[in-house]
LUMNUBA-566120 format. One record per residue (C-alpha): residue in one letter; x, y, z. Coordinates in steps of 0.02 Angstrom, whole numbers, padded with zeros to 5 digits, always signed. Layout:
BEGIN
aXYZ/...
% end
This chain:
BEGIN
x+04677+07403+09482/x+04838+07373+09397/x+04864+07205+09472/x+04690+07162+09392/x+04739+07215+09246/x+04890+07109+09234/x+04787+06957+09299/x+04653+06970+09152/x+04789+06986+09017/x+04874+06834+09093/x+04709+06728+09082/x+04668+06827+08893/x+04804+06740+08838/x+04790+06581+08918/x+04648+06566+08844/x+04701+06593+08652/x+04844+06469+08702/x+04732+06351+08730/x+04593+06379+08599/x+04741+06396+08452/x+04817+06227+08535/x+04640+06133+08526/x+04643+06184+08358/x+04802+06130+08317/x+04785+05945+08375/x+04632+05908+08255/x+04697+05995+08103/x+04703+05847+07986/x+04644+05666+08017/x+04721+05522+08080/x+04835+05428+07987/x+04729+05264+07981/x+04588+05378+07925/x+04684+05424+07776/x+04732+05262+07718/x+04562+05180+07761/x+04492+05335+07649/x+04604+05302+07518/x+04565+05116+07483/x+04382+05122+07510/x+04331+05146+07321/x+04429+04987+07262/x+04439+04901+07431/x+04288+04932+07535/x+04356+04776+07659/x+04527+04840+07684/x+04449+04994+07735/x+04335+04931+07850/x+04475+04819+07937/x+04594+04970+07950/x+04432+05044+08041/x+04398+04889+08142/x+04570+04862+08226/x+04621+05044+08237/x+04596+05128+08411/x+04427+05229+08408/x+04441+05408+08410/x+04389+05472+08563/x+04220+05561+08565/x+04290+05712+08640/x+04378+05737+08475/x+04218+05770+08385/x+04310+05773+08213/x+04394+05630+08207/x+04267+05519+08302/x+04141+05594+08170/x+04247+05543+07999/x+04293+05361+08094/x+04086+05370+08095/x+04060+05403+07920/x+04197+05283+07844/x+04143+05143+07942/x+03970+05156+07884/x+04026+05171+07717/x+04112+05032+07689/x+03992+04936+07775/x+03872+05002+07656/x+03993+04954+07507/x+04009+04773+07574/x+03824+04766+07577/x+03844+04736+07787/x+03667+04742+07875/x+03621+04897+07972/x+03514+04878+08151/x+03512+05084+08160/x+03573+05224+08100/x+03647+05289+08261/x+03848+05253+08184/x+03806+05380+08031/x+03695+05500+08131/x+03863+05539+08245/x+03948+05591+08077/x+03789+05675+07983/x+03753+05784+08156/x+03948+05839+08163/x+03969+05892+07996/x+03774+05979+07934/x+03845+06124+08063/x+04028+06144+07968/x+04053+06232+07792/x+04121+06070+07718/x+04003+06022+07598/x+04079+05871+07510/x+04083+05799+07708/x+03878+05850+07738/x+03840+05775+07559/x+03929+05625+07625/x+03848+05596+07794/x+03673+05639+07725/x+03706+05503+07577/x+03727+05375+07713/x+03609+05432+07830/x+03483+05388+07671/x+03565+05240+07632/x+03548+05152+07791/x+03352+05220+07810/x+03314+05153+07667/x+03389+04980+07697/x+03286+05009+07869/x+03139+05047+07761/x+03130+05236+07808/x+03100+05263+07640/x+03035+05461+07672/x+03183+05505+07791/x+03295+05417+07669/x+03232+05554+07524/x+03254+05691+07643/x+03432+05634+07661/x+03464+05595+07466/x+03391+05772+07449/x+03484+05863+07573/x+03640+05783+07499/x+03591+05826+07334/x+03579+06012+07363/x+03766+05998+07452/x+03843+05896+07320/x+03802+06046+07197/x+03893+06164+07301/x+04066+06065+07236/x+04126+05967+07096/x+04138+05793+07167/x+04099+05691+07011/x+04097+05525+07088/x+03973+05594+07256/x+03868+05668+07137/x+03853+05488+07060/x+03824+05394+07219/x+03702+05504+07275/x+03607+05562+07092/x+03600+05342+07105/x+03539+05316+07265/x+03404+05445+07242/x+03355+05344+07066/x+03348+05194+07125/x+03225+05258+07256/x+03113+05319+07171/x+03129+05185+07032/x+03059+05041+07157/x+02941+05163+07213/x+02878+05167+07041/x+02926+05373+07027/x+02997+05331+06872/x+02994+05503+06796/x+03068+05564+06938/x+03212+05426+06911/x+03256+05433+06733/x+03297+05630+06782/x+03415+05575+06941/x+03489+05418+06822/x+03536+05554+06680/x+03619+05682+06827/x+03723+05516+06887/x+03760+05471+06733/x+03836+05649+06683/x+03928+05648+06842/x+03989+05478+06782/x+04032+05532+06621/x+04144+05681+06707/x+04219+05578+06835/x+04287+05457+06664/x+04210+05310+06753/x+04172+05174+06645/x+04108+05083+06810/x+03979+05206+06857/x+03938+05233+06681/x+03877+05039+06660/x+03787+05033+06829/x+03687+05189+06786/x+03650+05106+06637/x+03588+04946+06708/x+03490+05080+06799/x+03413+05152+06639/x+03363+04967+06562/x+03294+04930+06741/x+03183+05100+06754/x+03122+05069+06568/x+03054+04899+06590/x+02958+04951+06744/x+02884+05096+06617/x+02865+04948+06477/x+02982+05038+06362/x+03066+04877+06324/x+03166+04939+06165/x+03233+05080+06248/x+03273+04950+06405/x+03360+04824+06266/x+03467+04984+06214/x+03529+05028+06397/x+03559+04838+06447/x+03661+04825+06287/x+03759+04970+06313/x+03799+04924+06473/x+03884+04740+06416/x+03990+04839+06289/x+04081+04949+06439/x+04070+04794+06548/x+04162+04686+06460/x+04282+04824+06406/x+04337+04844+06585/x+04330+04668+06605/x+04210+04635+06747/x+04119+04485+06711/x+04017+04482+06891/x+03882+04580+06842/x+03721+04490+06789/x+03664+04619+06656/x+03622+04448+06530/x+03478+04381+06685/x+03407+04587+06667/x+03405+04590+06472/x+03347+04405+06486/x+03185+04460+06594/x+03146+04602+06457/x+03126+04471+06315/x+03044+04361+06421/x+02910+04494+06435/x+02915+04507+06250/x+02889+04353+06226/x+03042+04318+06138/x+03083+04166+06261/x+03222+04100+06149/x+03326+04251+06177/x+03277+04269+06339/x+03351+04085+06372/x+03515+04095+06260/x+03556+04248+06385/x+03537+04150+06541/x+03628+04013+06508/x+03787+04154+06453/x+03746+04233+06604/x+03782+04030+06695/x+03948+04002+06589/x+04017+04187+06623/x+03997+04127+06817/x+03886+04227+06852/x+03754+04182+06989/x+03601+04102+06868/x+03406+04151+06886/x+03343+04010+06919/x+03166+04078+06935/x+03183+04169+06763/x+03256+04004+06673/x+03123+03900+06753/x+02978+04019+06690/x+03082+03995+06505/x+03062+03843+06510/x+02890+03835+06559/x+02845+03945+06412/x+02942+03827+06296/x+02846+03677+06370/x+02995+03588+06440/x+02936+03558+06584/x+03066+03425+06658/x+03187+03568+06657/x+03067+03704+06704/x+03007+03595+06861/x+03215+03569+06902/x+03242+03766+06871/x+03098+03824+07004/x+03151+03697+07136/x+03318+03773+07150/x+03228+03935+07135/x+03144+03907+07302/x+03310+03930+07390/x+03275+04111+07421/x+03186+04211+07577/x+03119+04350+07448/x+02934+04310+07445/x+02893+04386+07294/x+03016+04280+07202/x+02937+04135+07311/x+02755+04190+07281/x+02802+04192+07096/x+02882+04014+07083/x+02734+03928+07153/x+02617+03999+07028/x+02743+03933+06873/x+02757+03783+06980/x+02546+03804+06988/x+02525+03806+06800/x+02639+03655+06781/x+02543+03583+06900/x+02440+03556+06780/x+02518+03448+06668/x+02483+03260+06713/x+02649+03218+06773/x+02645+03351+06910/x+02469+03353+06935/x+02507+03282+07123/x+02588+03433+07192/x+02451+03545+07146/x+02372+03551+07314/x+02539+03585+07398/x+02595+03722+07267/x+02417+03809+07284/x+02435+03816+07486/x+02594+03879+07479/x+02547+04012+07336/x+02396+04068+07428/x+02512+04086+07605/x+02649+04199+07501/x+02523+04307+07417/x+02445+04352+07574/x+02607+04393+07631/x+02633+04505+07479/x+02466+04584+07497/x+02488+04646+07674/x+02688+04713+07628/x+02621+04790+07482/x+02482+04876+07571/x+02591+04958+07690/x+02723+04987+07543/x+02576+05071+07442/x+02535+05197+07583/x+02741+05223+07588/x+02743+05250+07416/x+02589+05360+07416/x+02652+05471+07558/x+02825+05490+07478/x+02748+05542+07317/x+02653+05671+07426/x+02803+05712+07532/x+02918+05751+07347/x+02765+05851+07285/x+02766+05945+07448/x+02947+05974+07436/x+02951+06033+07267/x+02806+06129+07291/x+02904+06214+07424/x+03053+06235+07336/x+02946+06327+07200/x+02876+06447+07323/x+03076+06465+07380/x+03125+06512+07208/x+02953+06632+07188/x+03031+06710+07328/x+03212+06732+07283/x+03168+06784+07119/x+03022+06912+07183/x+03177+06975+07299/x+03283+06972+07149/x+03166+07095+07076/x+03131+07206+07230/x+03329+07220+07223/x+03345+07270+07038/x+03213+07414+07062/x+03270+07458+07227/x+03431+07466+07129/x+03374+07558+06983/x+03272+07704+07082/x+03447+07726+07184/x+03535+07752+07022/x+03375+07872+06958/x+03390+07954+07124/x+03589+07986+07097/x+03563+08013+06906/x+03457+08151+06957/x+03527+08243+07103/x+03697+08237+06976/x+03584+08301+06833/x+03526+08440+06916/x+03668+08485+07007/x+03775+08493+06838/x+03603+08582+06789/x+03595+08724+06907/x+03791+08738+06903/x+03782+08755+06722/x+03630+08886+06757/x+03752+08963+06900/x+03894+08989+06762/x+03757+09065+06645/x+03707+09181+06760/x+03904+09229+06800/x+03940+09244+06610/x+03777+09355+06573/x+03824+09449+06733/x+03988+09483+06675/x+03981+09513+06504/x+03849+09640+06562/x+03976+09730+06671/x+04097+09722+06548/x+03983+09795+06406/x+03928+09952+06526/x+04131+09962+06551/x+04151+09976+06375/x+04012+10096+06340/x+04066+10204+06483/x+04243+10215+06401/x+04166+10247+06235/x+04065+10376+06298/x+04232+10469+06383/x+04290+10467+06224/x+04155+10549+06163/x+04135+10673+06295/x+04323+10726+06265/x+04275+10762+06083/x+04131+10852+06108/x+04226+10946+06272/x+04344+10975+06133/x+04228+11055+05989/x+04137+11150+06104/x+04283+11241+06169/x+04349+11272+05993/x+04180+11349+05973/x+04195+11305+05801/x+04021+11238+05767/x+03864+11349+05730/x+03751+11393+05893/x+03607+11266+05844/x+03768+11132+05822/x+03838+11202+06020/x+03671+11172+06096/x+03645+11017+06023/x+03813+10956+06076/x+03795+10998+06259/x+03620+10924+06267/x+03714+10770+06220/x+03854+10784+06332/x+03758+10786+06495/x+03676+10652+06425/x+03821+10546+06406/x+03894+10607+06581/x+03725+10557+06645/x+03732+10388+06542/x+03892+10373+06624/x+03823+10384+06775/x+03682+10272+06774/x+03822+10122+06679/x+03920+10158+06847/x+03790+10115+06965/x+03734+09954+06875/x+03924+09906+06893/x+03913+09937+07049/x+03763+09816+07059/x+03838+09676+06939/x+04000+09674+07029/x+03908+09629+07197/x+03810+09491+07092/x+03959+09433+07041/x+04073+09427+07192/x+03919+09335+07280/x+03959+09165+07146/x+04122+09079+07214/x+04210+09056+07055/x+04231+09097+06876/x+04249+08989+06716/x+04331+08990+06545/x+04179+09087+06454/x+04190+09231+06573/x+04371+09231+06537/x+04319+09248+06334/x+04203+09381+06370/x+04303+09474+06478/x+04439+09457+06328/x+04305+09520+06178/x+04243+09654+06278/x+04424+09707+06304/x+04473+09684+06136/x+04290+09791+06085/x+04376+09950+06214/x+04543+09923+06109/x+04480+09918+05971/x+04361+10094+06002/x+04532+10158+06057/x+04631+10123+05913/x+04523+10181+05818/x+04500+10355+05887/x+04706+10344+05884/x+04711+10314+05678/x+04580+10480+05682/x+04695+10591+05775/x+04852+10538+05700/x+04828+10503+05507/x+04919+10596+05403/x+04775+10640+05271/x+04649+10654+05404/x+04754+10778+05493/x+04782+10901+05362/x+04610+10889+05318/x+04567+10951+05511/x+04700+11089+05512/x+04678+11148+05334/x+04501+11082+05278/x+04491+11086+05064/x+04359+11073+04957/x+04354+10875+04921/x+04372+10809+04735/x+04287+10650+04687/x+04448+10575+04722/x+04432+10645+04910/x+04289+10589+04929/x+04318+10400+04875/x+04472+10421+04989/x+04383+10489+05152/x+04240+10350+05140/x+04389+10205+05113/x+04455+10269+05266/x+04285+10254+05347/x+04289+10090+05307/x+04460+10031+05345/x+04459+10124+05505/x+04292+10060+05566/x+04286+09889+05467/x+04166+09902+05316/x+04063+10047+05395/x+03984+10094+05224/x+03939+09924+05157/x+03860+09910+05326/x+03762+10069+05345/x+03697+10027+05159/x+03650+09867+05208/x+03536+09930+05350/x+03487+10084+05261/x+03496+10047+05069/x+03398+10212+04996/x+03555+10305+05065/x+03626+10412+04903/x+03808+10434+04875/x+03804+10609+04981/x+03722+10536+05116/x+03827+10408+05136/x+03994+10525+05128/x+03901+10646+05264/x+03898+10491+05356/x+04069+10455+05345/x+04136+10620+05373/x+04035+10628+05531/x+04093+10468+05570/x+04284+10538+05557/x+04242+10668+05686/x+04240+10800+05557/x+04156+10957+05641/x+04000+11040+05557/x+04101+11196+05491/x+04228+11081+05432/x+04119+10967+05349/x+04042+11136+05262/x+04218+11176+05208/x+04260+11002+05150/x+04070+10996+05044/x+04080+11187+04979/x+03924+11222+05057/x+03861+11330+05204/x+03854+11264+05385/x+03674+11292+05399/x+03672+11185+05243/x+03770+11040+05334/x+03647+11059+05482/x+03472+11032+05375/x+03560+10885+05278/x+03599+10795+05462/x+03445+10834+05514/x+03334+10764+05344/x+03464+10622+05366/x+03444+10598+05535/x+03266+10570+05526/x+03257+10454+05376/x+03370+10332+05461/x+03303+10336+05639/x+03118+10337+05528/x+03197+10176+05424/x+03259+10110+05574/x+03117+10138+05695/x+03240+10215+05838/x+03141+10344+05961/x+03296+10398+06058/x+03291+10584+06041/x+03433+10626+06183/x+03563+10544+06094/x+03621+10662+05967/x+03654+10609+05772/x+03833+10619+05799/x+03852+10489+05931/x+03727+10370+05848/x+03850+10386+05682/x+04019+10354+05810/x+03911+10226+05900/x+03873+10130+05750/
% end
């Protein structure tokens, strides 16, 4: 097992060996591929003789066998070189429509529809301009975008598309503006004037034609025959001394003359010496439209006496060309017709691609949109029921710590009334009273400890605490303080205390004393109790603060000069008119601990 193991290691990396070295032989292309690449925009015929004379790559070296493929046809293409197939380019455009490099697909499918359509494969050649115009998008290759925005014009231009070719002449010449080519700029021009005269726009053709001159002959290139073009638009207006004055320029700039187009001006201008010179150099040509339309000028000059002879010879040969034209331009009509179909299909498709996209475009965004609603609300409600969750905790615990703070009110309370009823120092109606409310408080007591007992298991079944439980924790420990403290001033003021151990009849003065010290002591207790009970008279309201000092009922007596039967019938009238005012029903709690509790 472990010599098998060893053996497929060995061949593992044998094998990247060899893979990384095929790789590394065809990273980058010949040399002669270079240079013939970098001359073929200026000098299509150095390229091609680089091409010619260098050894072929090998076929086994797809790459380089496939660009030697592609630049070959290309400059042949550029030299204007007659194709017999397209078998050189379909080597290159079936290499490269399976690699990521778009600029070399756009390429390859340019040529592929180049040489169909000099093969007359006029729908294959749209597929191809097509196919490379959807590549050449992909990158910024101002000059590809040209050649193959141009080649797709002048398709459908001589197919008479011409809406279709006015929008591919715009996108070529944008890519031509881009690129800084005057060049491309004038041909897509010339492509403009061209496309308007088939449309009869003839003004907007003049325009184009004329703009194309100007960059011509600032760039100096005299070899294009833009005056013969122009020349055929005012021929067609009629204007035939214009049309004339433009050939002959286009003769003395040595440019290759129209003969056809000077022989029809001269027709129109009735000199017809010169226009009968003009057409018989114009039948120099194997185009037989150009042929068919020479014999018919040469046909209506015919008709003058001089050259009346040759009219039986001009109408034979007229009637052989035009039947020539009529069956090409049958078969080109049925092209043209199926390509129009073939474009409409396409774009009808491509519509139904985009309906698509954008119908998935929208699935996505709501898909999108209920996954964020989901989250949105799973995080909503989980903030909610955590929030509800630390409500709960907070209620729960300032509940405990309210029944805390009760029960150690009420210990104080027992302790006082533990205290007055072993002084036996109140009246036997007062005694009875007070131990009625003693067990209640004990019992009260009681009953707070088992609902703490409750809470605190409610509580300890939440796993944490927050800040507001802190704070109410704190308040309800500053409430217990603060009952504390105050029971503390009680026992240890100085005036209070005499008061207990020697009790005085109280002077006015007293009296104002004992109920600021009610209200110092417990914070504004008479402006309070007058605020809830506001019929209160000034006796009341000092029995109520004397109680509220912890002032015993024979003290109180002592302190008012009156009886302690007398101080028991006032609590009791004064009792009921502020648990009547107040609507209270509790009759267990005693006056005395309502007055401390308050």
């Amino acid at each position: 097992m472990k010599t098998k193991g060893i053996a497929y290691t060995i061949f593992y990396f044998i094998g990247l060996f060899l893979l990384f070295g095929c790789k590394k032989q065809d990273v980058s292309p010949l040399p002669e591929l270079i240079q013939a690449e970098a001359l073929m925009f200026n000098n299509p015929d150095s390229a091609l003789h680089i091409l010619k004379t260098m050894p072929i790559p090998s076929a086994r070296n797809k790459k380089q066998h496939a660009l030697w493929c592609l630049l070959t046809t290309q400059a042949q293409f550029k030299l204007c070189l007659p194709f017999q197939s397209d078998s050189l380019i379909r080597i290159a455009y079936d290499y490269y429509r399976h690699t990521d490099n778009a600029r070399r697909k756009a390429m390859s499918a340019l040529y592929m529809g180049n040489v169909n359509y000099e093969l007359k494969n006029i729908t294959k050649a749209m597929n191809y301009f097509l196919e490379a115009k959807a590549n050449i998008e992909k990158i910024n290759n101002y000059k590809l975008g040209y050649l193959v925005m141009s080649s797709l014009g002048n398709l459908y231009v001589y197919r008479n598309l011409t809406d279709y070719a006015l929008e591919a002449f715009q996108e070529a010449y944008d890519y031509a503006v881009k690129d800084s080519c005057k060049r491309y700029e004038m041909t897509t021009l010339q492509d403009f004037g061209r496309t308007y005269s088939v449309r009869g726009e003839y003004e907007r053709a003049i325009q184009s034609y004329n703009q194309a001159i100007q960059i011509r002959d600032s760039i100096h290139e005299t070899f294009n025959s833009l005056e013969s073009e122009l020349a055929d638009v005012y021929f067609a207006l009629e204007n035939y001394e214009k049309a004339l004055d433009l050939e002959k320029r286009a003769i003395k700039n040595n440019i290759a003359p129209d003969y056809y187009g000077i022989g029809e001006t001269f027709l129109c201008l009735e000199e017809y010496d010169s226009a009968y010179y003009y057409l018989k150099k114009a039948l120099h040509t194997s185009n037989v439209y150009t042929l068919a339309g020479v014999y018919e000028a040469l046909l209506s000059l015919s008709q003058q006496p001089t050259y009346r002879q040759y009219m039986t010879d001009f109408c034979d040969s007229l009637l052989f060309y035009q039947d020539s034209i009529y069956a090409l331009d049958k078969s080109e009509t049925i092209i043209a017709y199926k390509e129009k179909y073939e474009h409409q299909k396409l774009a009808h498709r491509n519509q139904q691609l985009e309906f698509q996209t954008a119908r998935w475009f929208l699935l996505s965004i709501i898909a999108v949109l209920c996954l964020i609603g989901v989250i949105t609300y799973f995080y909503i409600y989980r903030k909610t029921m955590l929030y509800r969750k630390k409500e709960d905790l907070n209620r729960l615990t300032a509940q405990l710590n309210k029944n805390q703070r009760l029960m150690a009110r009420n210990n104080i309370y027992i302790a006082e009334l533990e205290k007055r009823i072993a002084e036996n120092k109140e009246v036997a109606e007062q005694l009875e009273e007070q131990r009625e409310t003693l067990a209640f408080l004990r019992e009260e007591n009681q009953t707070l400890q088992q609902k703490n007992a409750h809470l605190q298991t409610e509580i300890t079944s939440y796993k944490s605490t927050n800040g507001a439980t802190t704070i109410t924790e704190a308040f309800n420990q500053l409430q217990l303080e603060k009952d504390q403290l105050s029971a503390l001033l009680i026992e240890t003021h100085p005036y209070l205390t005499a008061l207990h151990q020697h009790p005085i009849c109280l002077s006015n003065a007293d009296r104002n004393q004992i109920c600021q010290l009610a209200d110092t002591i417990y914070t504004g207790f008479r402006q309070r109790l007058l605020t809830s009970i506001p019929s209160l008279s000034e006796y009341e309201v000092l029995l109520c603060c004397l109680i509220k000092l912890h002032f015993s009922v024979s003290e109180i007596a002592t302190l008012l000069a009156i009886s302690p039967a007398s101080v028991s019938t006032s609590k009791s009238r004064l009792k009921k008119k502020i648990y009547t005012q107040l609507k209270l029903s509790d009759e267990k709690r005693s006056f005395d601990t309502w007055i401390w509790e308050y």
